[in-house]
N, C-alpha and C positions, 0 to 999 in steps of 0.2 A: 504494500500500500504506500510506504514511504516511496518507492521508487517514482510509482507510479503519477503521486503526487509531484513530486522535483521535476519530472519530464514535464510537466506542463502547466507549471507553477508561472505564476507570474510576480515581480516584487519592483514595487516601488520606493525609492532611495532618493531623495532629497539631493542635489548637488553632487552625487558619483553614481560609480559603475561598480557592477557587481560582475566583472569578467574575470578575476581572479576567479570565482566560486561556480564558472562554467555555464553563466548567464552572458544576455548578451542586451544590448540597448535596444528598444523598441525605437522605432522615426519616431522622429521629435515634429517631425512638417510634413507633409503631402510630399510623396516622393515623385511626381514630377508637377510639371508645370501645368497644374489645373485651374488656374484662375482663370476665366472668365471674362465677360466683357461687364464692365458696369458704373456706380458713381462710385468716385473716391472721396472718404470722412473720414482728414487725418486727426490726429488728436491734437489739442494745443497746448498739451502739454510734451510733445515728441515726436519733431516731425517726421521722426524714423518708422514712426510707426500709424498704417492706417488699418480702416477698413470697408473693402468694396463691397456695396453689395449691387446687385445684377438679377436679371430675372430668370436664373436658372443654379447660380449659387450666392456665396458667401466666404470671401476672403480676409481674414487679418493676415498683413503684412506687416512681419518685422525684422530687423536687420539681422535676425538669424534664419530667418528662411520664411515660409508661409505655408499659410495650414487653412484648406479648402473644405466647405461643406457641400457639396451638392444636393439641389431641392431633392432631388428624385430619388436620392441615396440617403435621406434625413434617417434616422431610425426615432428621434424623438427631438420635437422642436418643444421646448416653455416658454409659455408665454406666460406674460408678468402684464397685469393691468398700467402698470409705469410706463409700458413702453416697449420692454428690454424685451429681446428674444436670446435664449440661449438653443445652438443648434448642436446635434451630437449626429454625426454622420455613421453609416455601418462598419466603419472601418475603425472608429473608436475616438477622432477627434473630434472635438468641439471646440466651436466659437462663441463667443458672449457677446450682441449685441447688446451695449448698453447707451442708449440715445442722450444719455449726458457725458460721455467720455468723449464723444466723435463730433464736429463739425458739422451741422448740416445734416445728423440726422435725424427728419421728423416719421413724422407718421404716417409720410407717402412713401417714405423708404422703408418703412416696417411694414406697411401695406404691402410691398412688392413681395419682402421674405414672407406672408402671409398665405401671400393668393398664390406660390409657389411650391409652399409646402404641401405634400398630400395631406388630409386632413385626419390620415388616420393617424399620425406622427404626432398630432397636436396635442399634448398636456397642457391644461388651464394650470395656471400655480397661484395659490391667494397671495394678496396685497402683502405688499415686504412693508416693515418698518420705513419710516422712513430715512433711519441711522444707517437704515442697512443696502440703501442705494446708492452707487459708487457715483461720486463727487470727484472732478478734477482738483485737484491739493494745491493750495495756493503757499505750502511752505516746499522751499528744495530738498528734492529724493524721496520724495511723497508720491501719489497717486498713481496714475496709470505704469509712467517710467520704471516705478520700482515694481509694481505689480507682476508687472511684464516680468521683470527678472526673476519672480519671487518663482512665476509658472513657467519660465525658460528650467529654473535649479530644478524643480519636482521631473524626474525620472520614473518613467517606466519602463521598466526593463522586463524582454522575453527571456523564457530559454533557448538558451544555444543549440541548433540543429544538430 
């Protein structure tokens, strides 16, 4: 059973790699070039970092790579009364629409990742707090910027073939 388990164990490690112990990294981004055609809403707090979205996906771009959701390949979209869509694609990434981190987006651009998603994808999610809806940080190494890093360091690591 132990064996059994380890062959297909998966384990997540904050900031390393676990290839000593015969694990290996899962992608970090969309391994090729799946973005789409669509609007870009960079953040302003980073102009490294945006997010497109289009009528057939959803891209956040950042200076370590990009990570696509396709409507068609959603496995669960949340929708948040706020605004915010969080999308999880079948392949296991996810993007966080949140209409107060981005530039320009309202709720014509949340309409689009709406009327895109199949509806059977769509989870209602109740009213967040409102502490608990992400705010662009108006002190330095705060909000998004760091954020970013905080889900660049969390690792998901498979096992090694």
């Amino acid at each position: 059973m132990a064996r059994e388990l380890h062959s297909t164990a998966l384990i997540q490690v904050p900031g390393r790699d676990v290839e000593w112990a015969g694990f290996t990294s899962a992608p970090q981004w969309s391994t090729t070039s799946r973005a789409l055609a669509g609007t870009t809403h960079r953040s302003p707090e980073n102009d490294d970092v945006a997010l497109v979205v289009g009528p057939r996906s959803v891209t956040l771009r950042t200076p370590g790579g990009e990570v696509t959701v396709r409507y068609e390949a959603c496995a669960a979209l949340q929708v948040f009364p706020d605004g915010a869509r969080h999308l999880t694609g079948l392949d296991g990434f996810t993007v966080a629409v949140e209409p107060t981190l981005y530039d320009r987006l309202g709720p014509d651009r949340v309409a689009v990742i709406d009327a895109g998603v199949p509806a059977a994808a769509v989870v209602r999610m109740p009213e967040r707090d409102a502490d608990s809806i992400p705010r662009p940080a108006s002190s330095p190494g705060g909000g998004l910027k760091s954020r970013t890093r905080s889900v660049l360091r969390s690792l998901r690591i498979g096992r090694r073939s």
